[in-house]
N, C-alpha and C positions, 0 to 999 in steps of 0.2 A: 606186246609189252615186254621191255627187256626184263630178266632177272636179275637181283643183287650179283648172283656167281660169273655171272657173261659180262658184267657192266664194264668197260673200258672208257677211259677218256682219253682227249684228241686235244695237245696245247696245241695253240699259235702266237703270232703276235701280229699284232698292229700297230701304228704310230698314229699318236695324237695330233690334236692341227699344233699343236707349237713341238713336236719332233719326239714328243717323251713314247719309249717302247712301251709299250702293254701285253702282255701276257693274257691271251685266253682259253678258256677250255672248252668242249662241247663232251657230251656222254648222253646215251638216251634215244629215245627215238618219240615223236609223236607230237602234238603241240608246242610250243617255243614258249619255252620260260626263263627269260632275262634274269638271272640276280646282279642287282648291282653289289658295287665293289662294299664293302663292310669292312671294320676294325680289323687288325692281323688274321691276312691270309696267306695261306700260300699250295697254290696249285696241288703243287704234287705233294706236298708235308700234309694235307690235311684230306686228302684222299683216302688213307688208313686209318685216320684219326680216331683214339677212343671219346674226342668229344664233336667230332663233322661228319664221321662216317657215317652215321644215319642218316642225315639229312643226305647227304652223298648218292644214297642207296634210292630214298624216296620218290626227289622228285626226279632221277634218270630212271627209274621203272616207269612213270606216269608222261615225261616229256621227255623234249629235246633241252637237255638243261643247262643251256648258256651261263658262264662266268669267266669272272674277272681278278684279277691283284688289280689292285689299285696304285695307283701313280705312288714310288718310293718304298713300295712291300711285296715281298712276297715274290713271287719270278719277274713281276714287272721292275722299268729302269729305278734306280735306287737316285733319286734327286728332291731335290723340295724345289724345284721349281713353283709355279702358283699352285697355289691349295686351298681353293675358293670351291664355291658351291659351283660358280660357271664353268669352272675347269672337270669337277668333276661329272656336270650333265654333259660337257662337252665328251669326257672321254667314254661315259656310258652310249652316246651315238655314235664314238668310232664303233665302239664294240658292237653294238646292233649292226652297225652296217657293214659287219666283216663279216657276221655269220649270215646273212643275206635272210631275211625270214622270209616264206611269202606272202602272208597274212599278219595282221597284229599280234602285235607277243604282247605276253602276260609277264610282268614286271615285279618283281619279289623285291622289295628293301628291308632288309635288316639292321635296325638299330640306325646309324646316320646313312646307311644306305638308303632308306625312303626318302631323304630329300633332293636325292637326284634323279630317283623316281617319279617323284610328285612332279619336279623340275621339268623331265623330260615329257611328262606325259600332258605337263600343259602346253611346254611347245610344240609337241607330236599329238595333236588329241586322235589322229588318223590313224597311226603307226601301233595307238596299244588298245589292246583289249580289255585289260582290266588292271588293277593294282591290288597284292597284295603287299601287308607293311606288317612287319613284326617287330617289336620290341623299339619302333619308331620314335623320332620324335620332329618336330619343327623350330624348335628353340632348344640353341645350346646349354649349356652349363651356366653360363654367364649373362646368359639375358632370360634367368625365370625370374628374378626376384627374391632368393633365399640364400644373401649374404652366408651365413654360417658355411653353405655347401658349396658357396663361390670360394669363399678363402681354403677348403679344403683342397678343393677342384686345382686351383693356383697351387697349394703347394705340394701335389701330385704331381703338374706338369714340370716344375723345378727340380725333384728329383729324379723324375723319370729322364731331362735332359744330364746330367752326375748321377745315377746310380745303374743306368736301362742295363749298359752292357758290363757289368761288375759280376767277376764270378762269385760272385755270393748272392743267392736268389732271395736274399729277403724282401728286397723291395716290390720286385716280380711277383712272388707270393702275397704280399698284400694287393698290388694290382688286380691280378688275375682270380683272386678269388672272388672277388665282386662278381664278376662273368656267371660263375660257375658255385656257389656254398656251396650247392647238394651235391659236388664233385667226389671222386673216390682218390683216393693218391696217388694213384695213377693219370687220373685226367687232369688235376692240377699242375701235376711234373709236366704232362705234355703241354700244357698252355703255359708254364715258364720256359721252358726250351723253345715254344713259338715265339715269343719275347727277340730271341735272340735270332731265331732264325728267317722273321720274316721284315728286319725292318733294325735300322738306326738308333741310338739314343737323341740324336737331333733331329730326325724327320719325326721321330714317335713323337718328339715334345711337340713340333709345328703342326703334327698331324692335330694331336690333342688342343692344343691352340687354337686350331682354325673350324675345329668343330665346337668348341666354347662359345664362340662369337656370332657366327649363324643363326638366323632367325626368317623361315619364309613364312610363318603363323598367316603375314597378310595375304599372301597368294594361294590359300586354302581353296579359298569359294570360287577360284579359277579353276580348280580340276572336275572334268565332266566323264570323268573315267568310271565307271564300275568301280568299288574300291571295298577291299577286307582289312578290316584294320585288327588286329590282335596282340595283347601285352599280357605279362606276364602279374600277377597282383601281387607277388611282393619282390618285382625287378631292383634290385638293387643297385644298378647301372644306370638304368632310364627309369622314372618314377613313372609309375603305371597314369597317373593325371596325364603326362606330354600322352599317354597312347588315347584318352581320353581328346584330348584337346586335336587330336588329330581327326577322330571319329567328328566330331560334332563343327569342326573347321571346314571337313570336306561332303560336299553335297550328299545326300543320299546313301552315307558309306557306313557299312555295317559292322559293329562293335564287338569283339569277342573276348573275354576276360578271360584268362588263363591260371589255371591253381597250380603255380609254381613260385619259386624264387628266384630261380635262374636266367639270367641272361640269356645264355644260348640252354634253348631246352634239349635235355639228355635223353637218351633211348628206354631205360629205365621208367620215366614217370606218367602217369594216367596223362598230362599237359600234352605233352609230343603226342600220345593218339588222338587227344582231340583236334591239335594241330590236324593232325594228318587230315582227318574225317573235315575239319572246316573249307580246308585250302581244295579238294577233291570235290565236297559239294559246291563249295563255289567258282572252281573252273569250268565244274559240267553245266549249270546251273541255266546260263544263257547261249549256251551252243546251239547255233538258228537249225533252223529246221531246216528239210532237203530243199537244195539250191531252189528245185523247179518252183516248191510249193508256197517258196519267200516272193519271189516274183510275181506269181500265179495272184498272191494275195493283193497286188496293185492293181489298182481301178486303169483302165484304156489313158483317160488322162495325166496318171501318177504314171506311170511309164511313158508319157508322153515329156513330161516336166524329166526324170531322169537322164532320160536317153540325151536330153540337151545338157543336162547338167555333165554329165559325161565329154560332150562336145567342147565345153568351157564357158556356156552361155552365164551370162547373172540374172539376176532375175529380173530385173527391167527386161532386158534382150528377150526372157524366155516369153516376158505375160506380151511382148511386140510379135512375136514371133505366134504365138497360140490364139492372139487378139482375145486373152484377158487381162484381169486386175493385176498388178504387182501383190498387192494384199493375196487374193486367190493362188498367187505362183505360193509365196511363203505357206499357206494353208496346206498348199499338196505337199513341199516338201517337209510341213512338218510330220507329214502322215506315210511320207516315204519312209524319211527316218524311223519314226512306232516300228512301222512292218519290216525294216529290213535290222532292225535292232543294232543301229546306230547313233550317234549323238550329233554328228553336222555332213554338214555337204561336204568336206574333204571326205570323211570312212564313206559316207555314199557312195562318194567317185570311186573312190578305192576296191572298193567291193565290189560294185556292178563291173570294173574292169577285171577285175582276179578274178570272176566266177566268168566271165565271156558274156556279161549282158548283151544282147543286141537290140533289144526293146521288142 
């Protein structure tokens, strides 16, 4: 495991399918934990940060901990090109597929970062391991239904397009402390100065615009992922309900309430260690047991059904090939899947091929 004093990171970049450069980092060694791209970042600015360094420090001692600027911030290309939910799951699988993972990575969204997570992991159900979401939500600003906080919401993003890059940080100050109350003067100054140095007065406002408008609420019950969902109970960014509505939207996915304020939780408060302690039990939690003894636990004919599934058989072909049921084929492979602690035939293929299955 690395330690905080060794810890170094490794930008790159990559280009998205419509041409936009991206900016990513690696640091860490051990499991692959994706975060997707989140509200103002920037690589190398919040590496020191008194309000990212911890987080910085955590998950690069415990993984391989993959990120991102996101399209128009931060070291990535500075454009507003499209700024859609598809654009950004789109550019969170450039990003996977520059750091090459070998196994499913574990996928971290922060605040409107989970919904390219959710996104990605419904179209990649193979590719991830699990999902964590913090301070998440699935409907924007503009599609809860709380007119009062829509018309505020609107005329944030008006000012923020005339006031973003003004040296006078009044406006910035009101922004940014939403993120952050329990901030110190120090962390606040730094998140006005990230204002300025990760991003536009016009991409900020499109950025802010196009996350208003989103709403994947109905593609909830499509995710078969493992999933930790945790919000903060008095977020005053995201209302802790959207971290609710996330938990009870997505299959099987487990709720953790958080006694904070804060947007992004600080190094400082009891919330971040339980952070810590949640996101650690639940990465260790379903880690399969030794190669041999996952196999070992299939029946003569569940390795029989596997080894075809491998091959590319469906299951007509397999129950013609075994001269059984079709019914019978889907019965073994839902008992493949139990024991190899997977969710469908694509992570089965996947897996039996990354560990050297040979039946």
């Amino acid at each position: 495991m690395s330690t905080p004093s060794k810890l170094r990171q490794h930008i790159h970049y990559a280009t998205s399918r419509d041409g936009t450069r991206l900016a990513w980092a690696e640091s860490g060694a051990g499991p692959v934990l994706v975060k997707a791209a989140n509200w103002l970042t920037h690589l190398e600015y919040e590496w020191e940060s008194p309000v990212w360094k911890h987080w910085m420090q955590f998950f690069s001692a415990h993984f391989r901990f993959v990120r991102h600027d996101e399209r128009g911030c931060g070291m990535s290309e500075w454009n507003d090109r499209q700024l859609t939910v598809a654009e950004w799951t789109d550019d969170l699988e450039t990003i996977i597929d520059a750091a090459r993972p070998a196994e499913p990575v574990t996928l971290l969204g922060i605040s409107q970062g989970g919904v390219a997570c959710i996104t990605y992991a419904i179209r990649h159900p193979e590719r991830v391991a699990r999902l964590i979401l913090y301070g998440g939500y699935a409907r924007g600003a503009l599609r809860r239904g709380t007119p009062d906080k829509e018309r505020a919401y609107t005329a944030m993003v008006d000012l923020a397009r005339v006031y973003w890059g003004n040296d006078n940080p009044t406006f910035r100050q009101v922004f940014t402390s939403r993120f952050i109350p329990g901030g110190t003067a120090e962390q606040l100054q730094w998140f006005n100065e990230l204002c300025l140095k990760t991003t536009s007065a016009e991409v900020a406002a499109r950025l802010l615009e196009a996350r208003a408008v989103m709403d994947i609420s109905a593609s909830l019950a499509d995710v078969r992922t493992p999933t930790l969902v945790m919000h903060a109970r008095g977020d005053e960014v995201v209302p802790v309900a959207e971290g609710r509505l996330l938990a009870s939207g997505i299959p099987g996915a487990h709720f953790v309430e958080l006694d904070s304020r804060n947007h992004v939780l600080l190094e400082h408060e009891p919330a971040w260690q339980r952070f810590q302690e949640e996101v650690l039990a639940f990465a260790q939690q379903d880690r399969p047991a030794p190669i041999d003894s996952v196999f070992a636990a299939l029946s003569a004919r569940e390795r029989e059904v596997l080894t075809l599934m491998t091959e590319g058989l469906g299951n007509a072909e397999i129950a013609d090939r075994l001269h059984i049921s079709e019914k019978t084929v889907r019965n073994h492979a839902s008992n493949i899947f139990d024991k190899l602690g997977v969710w469908s035939r694509a992570q089965a293929i996947v897996f039996a091929r990354d560990h050297h299955y040979n039946g």
